[in-house]
N, C-alpha and C positions, 0 to 999 in steps of 0.2 A: 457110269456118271449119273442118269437119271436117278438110278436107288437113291445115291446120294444127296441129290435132290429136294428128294422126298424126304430124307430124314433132318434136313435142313429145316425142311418147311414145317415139319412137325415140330423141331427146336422150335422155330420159332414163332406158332403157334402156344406151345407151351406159355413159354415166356412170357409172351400178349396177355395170356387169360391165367398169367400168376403161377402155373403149376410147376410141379419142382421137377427138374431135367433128371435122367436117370445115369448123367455123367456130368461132373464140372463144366463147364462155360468153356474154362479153363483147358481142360484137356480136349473138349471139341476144337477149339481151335488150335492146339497145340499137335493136332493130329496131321498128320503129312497130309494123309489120302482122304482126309475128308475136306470136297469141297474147293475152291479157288479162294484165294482170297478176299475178293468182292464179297461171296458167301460168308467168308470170318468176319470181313469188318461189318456185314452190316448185322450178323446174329448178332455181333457184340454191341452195334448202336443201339438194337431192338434192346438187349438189354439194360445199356445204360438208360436208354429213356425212360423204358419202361419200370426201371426200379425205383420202388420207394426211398429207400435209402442207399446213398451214391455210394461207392466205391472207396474204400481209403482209399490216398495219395500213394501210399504202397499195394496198394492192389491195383491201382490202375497202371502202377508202373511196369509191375509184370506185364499185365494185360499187352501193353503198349510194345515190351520187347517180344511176346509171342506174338502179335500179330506185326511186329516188324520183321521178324523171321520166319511168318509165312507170306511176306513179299507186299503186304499191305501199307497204302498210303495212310498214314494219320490225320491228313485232312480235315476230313469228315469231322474225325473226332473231337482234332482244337476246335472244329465250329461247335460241334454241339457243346462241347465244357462246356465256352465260351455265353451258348443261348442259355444254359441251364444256369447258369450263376447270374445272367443277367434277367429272368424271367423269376430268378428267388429272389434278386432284390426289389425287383417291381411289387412281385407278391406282397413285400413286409411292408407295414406301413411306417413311412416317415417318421420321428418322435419331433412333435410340436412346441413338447411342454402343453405350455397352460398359455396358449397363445390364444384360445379358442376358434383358432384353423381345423377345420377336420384332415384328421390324417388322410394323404392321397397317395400313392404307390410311387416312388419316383419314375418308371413309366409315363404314370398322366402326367408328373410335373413335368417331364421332359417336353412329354407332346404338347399341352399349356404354352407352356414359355416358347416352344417353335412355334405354336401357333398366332402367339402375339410378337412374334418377329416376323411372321409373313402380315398381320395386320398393318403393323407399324409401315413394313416396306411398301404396302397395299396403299397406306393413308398418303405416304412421303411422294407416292408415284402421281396419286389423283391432286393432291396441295401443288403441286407443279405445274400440270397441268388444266389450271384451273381455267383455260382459254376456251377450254371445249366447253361447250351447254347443255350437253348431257350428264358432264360434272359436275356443274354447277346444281344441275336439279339432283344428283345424286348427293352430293357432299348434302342439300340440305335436306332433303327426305332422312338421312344418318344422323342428320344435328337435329333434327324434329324440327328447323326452324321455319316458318310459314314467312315463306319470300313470295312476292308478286310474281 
């Protein structure tokens, strides 16, 4: 069991730093005796993550039924699609036109706009309680306005 280990770790070593496996992905996992499953799925995250270019939708389907026929949960897997497709569209930038907005990744737009619904709720919560005087001095230190 330990050899096997080791030859795990060198897979996935390889992988890491690019080099080419001296057997398919494919047939490493497809192989009874090498390895547990945990061992499949996660050579095979190391891979997905680490490749430049992803997987056909038919290559991953394979993928998906040898490593469900070596007893592996897919889990893992829909999360990382799931962050890879959502960390390509943050990547790309936005198209504006000719708004002259600079393009922002939808990412910051997300974070932006959450961020100005916690201010909003921040503002709605102090306008409220505007009984307190510690409020009062804050709301105008924020409004710049010079109150006695």
């Amino acid at each position: 069991q330990s050899r096997k280990l080791d030859v795990y770790f060198e897979y996935e070593e390889k992988l890491m730093s690019k080099s080419t496996l001296d057997k398919s992905l494919l047939d490493i996992i497809s192989d009874p005796d090498a390895g547990t499953a945990e061992d499949k799925m996660r050579l095979f995250l190391i891979y997905y993550i680490t490749s430049q270019q992803a997987p056909s939708e038919a290559d991953l389907e394979q993928y998906k039924k040898v490593l469900l026929d070596a007893g592996c949960d897919l889990s893992p897997l829909n999360y990382i699609k799931q962050w890879k497709a959502f960390t390509k569209m943050a990547a790309t930038p936005a198209n504006y036109g000719g708004s002259g907005v600079k393009p922002m990744g939808l990412f910051s737009r997300v974070m932006n706009t959450g961020s100005q619904f916690v201010m909003e709720g921040v503002k709605n919560l102090v306008l409220k309680q505007h009984n307190l005087p510690i409020t009062r001095v804050l709301d105008s230190l924020m409004d710049m306005k010079s109150n006695p």
